[in-house]
C-alpha positions in Angstrom: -6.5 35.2 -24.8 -5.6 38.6 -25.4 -7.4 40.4 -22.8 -6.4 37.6 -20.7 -2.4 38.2 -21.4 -2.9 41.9 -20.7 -5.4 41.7 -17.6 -1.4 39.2 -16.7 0.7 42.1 -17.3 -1.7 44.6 -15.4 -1.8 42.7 -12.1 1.9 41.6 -12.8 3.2 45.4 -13.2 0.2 46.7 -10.8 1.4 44.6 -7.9 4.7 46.1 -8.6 4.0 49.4 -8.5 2.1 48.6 -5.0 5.0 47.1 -3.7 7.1 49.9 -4.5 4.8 52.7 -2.6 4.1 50.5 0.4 8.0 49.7 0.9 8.5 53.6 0.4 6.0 53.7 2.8 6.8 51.1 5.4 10.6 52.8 5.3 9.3 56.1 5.5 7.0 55.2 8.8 8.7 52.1 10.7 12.8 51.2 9.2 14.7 49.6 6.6 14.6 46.2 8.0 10.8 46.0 8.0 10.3 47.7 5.2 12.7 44.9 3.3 10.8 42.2 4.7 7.6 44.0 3.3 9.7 43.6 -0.4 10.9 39.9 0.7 6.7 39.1 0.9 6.1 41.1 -2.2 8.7 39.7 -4.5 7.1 36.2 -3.2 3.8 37.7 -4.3 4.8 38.1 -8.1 6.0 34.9 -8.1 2.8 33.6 -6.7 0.4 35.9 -9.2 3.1 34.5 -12.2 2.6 30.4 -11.3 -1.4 31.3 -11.1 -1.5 32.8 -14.1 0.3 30.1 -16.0 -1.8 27.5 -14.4 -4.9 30.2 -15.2 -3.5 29.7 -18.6 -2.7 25.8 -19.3 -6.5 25.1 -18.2 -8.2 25.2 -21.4 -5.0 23.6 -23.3 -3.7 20.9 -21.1 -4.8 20.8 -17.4 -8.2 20.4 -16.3 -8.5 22.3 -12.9 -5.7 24.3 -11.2 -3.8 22.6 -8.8 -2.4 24.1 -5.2 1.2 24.1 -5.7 1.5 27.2 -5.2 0.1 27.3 -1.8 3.9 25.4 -0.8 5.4 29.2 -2.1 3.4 30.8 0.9 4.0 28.2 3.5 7.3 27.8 2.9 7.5 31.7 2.6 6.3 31.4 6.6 7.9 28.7 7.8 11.4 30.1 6.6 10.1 33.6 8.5 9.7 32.1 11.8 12.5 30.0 12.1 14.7 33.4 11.1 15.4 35.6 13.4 16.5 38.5 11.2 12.8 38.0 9.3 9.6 39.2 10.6 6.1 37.5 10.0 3.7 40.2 9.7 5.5 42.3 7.4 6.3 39.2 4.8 2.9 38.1 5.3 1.3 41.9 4.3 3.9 41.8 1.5 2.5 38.6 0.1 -0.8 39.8 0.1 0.1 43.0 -2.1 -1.5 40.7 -4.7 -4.7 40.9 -3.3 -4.8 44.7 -2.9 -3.5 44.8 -6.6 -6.4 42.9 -7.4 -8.9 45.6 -5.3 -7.9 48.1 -7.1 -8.1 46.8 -10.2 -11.0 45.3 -10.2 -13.3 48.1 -8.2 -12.8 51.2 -10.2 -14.2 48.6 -13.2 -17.1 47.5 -11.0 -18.2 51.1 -10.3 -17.5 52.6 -13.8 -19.1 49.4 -15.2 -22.3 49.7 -13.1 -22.0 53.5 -13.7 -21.9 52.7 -17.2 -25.0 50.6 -17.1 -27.3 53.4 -15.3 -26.2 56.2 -17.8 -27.7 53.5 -21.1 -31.0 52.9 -18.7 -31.5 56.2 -17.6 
């Protein structure tokens, strides 16, 4: 459980730091407005990465498979976009999926230094 608490905290402080450079970003290139809605996806994100990682969690103690509640968090995320004007889709959709790109580059640096790894005890 302890690597799986700290691989938690990595993608938990890892999608943060994301967010943070692609709002800079977005507000740097487009405008404040977008670039919030960018943080209103990404804060939706976290919340999304925390209630998976609980479930992730409570398999092996008290649930048997993981359940899709937490698909309601992204749909209602959407519907609540386009029935706003001041919100915009596209940006609050790419904002929830800073979880996913937190997850890339986690997780490929690993593969490569793992596989690198493996050829340097072979060869």
């Amino acid at each position: 459980m302890k690597e799986f608490y700290q691989l938690r905290n990595n993608l938990l402080l890892g999608t943060i730091v994301v967010a943070f450079f692609c709002f800079i970003l977005v507000w740097y290139f487009y405008n404040l407005n977008m670039s919030l809605n960018y943080l209103l996806g990404a804060c939706f994100s976290l919340v999304y990465v925390r209630m998976l990682a609980r479930e992730v969690e409570q398999v092996g103690t008290s649930k048997k498979r993981i359940g899709g509640t937490r698909l309601a968090i992204f749909i209602g995320l959407i519907i609540v976009a386009t029935q706003r004007e001041q919100l915009q889709v596209i940006p609050i959709f790419l904002g929830f999926m800073t979880y996913k790109a937190t997850i890339l580059f986690y997780i490929l640096p690993r593969s490569f230094l793992g596989n690198l790894n493996k050829s340097e005890k072979n060869g």
